[in-house]
N, C-alpha and C positions, 0 to 999 in steps of 0.2 A: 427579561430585559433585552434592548438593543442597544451595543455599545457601540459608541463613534468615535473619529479622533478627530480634531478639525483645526486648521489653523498652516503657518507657514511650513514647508519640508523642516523634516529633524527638528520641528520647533512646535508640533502638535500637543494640544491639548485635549483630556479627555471630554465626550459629551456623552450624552443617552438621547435615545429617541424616545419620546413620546406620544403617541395618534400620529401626525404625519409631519411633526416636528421637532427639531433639535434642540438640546438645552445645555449647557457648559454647567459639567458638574465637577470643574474644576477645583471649588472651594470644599468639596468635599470629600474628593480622594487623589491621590498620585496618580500618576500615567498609567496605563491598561499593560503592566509588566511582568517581569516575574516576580520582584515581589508582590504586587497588588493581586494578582493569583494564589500567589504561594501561602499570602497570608490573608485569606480570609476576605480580598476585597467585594468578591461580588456581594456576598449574603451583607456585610457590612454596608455596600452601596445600597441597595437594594431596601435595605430600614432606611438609611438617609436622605431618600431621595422621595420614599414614603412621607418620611417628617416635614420636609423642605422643599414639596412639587410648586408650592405655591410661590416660591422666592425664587424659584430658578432662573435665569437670566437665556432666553430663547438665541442662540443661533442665527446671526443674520443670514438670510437668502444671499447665495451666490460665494460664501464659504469657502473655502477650500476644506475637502472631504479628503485625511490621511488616510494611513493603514488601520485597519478597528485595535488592532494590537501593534505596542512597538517594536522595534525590531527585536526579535526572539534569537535563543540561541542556536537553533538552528530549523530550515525549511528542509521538511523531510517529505520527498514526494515518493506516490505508486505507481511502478510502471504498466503497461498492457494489463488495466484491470477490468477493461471492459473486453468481451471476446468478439466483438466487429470490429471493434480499431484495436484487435489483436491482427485480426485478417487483413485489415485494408492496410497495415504498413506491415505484411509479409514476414510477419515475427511470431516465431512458435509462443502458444498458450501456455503460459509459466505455470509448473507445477507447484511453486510458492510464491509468495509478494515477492515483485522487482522492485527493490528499496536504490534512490538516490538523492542526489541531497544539493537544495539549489542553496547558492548562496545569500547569506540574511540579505547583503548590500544591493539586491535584485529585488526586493521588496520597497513596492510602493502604493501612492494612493488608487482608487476603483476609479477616478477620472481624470489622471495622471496618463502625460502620452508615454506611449512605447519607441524608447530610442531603437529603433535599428541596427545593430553596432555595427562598426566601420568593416569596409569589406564581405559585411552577410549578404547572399543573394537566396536566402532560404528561413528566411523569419515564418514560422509557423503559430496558430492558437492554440490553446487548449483549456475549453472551459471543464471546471473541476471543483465538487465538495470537497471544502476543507474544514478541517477540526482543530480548536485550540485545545490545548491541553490546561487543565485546574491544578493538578498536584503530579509530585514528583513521581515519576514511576519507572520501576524497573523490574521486570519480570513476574508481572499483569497481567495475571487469568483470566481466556476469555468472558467468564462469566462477571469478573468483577470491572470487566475493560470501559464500561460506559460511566463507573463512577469518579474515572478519571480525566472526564470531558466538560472543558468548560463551554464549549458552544462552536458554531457551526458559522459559516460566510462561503462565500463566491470566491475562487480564487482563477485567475487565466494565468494558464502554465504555459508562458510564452517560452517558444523554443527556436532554436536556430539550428536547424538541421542537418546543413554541412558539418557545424562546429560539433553537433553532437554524436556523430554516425559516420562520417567521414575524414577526422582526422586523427586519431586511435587514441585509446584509452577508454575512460567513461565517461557516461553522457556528462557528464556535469558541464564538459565547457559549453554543451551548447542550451546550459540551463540556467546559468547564472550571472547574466549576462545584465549590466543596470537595468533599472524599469520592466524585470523579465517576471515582475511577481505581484500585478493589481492586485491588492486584496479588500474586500469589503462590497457594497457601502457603511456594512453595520454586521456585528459579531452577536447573533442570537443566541441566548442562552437557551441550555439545553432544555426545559420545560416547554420555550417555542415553538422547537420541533417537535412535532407528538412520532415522526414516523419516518425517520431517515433512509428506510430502505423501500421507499417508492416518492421520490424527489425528481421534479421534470426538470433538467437542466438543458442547456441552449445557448445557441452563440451566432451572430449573424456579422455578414462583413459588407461593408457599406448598404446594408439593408439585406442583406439574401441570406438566407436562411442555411447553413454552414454543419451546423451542429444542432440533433433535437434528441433525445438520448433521458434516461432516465434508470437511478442508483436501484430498481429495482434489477436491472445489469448486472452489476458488480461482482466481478469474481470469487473476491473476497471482502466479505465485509466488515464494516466499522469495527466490531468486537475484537474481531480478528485481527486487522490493522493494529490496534492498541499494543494488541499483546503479542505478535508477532515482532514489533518491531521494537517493544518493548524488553525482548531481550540479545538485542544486538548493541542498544546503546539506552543510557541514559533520558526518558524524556522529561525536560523540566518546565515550568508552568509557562504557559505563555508560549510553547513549539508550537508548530505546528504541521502537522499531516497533511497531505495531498491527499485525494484517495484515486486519483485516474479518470481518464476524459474516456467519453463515449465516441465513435465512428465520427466522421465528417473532419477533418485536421486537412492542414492544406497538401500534405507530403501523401496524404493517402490520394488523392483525387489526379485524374489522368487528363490530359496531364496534369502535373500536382500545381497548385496555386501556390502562393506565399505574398505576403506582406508587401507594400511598397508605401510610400512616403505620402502620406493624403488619405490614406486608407483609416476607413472606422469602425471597431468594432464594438461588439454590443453581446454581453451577455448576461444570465440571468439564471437563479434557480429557486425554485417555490418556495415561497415564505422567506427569503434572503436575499428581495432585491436584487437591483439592475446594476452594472457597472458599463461606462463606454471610457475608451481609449482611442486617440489618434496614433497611427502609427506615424511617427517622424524620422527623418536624417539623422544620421550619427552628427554629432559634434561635441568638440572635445569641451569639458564640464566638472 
């Protein structure tokens, strides 16, 4: 299945894609959460939607398209997981996952703009596979790490790179920043993907081509992720992982590029749809 959210901010309702359109299968189950993970909702949606394709009530064109999941208890992202955009931002190749964690309230829709926050003159992208979590897990063997995946979206790991590198502490301030976490169009359940570890991912900025990169990269992968970070903290249904962007980010390029106000980005990864974003002016909200 592909699950949607659609409707006004903080006021989304759940839908499923079907062929090349959307349906509000609102009457059928609660919001895309943790309990609706926790307990059973996909395999449960998944017969009801079977039963009831026929009643479904279609998605008007021109939507508003939310996050695929609501806001979780926490964005957990991977740092330097790719080893060319290990290189190209001058950072030693981690001999374990660099784990940080963006704030939930930085989550929003896949064609939602990117506020600039006030005073950034270093707004960076970063397009990135992410993983929702199905059940609770803590201390998840690689080998049992993928039966804790509820599916897989497009996430762009916007980053403000003064805030996160230059004014001490950890990244997080320059990660969690409003609108710092597009996610979606659509949340593929794991049976979608047959092959997570060769996924073409890609990012383009007012059309040029930015980021082209693919999770056969990945330093450390998916299983790995699970269960490595599964014993630092708690993941509960409906988190979600980042797992790291590939080379082309604006901080790596000479000189380095960054965001400004007008600016359009666009990215994409196999089998998990397209998302674009307006970068816009801060204003207070």
């Amino acid at each position: 299945m592909k699950l949607v959210r659609f409707g006004e901010l903080n006021r989304e309702k759940p839908g499923i894609m079907i062929g090349d359109d959307y349906y509000d299968v609102s009457g059928l189950c609660e919001d895309y959460n943790e309990s609706f993970f926790e307990g059973g909702g996909l395999e449960k949606l998944a017969k009801d939607v079977e039963s009831n394709k026929d009643k479904l009530k279609k998605i008007p064109a021109g939507t508003r398209m939310g996050s695929p999941v609501a806001r979780p208890s926490k964005i957990v992202c991977i740092g330097l997981n790719y080893i060319d955009h290990a290189k190209e931002t001058n950072l030693a190749i981690p001999a374990e996952p660099v784990i940080f964690l963006k704030a939930s309230t930085s989550l929003c829709g896949p064609f939602d703009d990117i506020m600039i926050p006030k005073d950034s003159v270093k707004t960076d992208w970063e397009v990135e596979l992410a993983l929702v979590i199905g059940k609770k897990a803590q201390h998840v063997s690689e080998a049992d790490a993928m039966n804790y995946i509820a599916g897989y979206c497009v996430h762009n790991d916007v980053s403000e790179r003064e805030f996160q590198l230059e004014r001490s502490g950890t990244w997080d301030k320059g990660k969690g920043c409003d609108t710092f976490a597009p996610l979606g169009p659509w949340l593929a359940t794991t049976d979608e993907v047959k092959n997570t570890n060769d996924l073409r991912l890609w990012l383009t900025v007012n059309g040029k081509t930015m980021q082209n990169g693919t999770t056969a990269n990945l330093i450390f992968n998916i299983p790995l992720l699970v269960s490595y970070t599964s014993r630092f903290m708690t993941l509960l249904p409906g988190d979600v992982i980042s797992t790291g962007t590939p080379a082309g980010v604006g901080m790596g390029m000479k000189p380095a590029v960054y965001l400004k106000p007008g600016d359009i980005v666009e990215l994409g990864i196999d089998g998990l749809g397209t998302s674009k974003q307006k970068a816009i002016a801060y204003a207070a909200h």
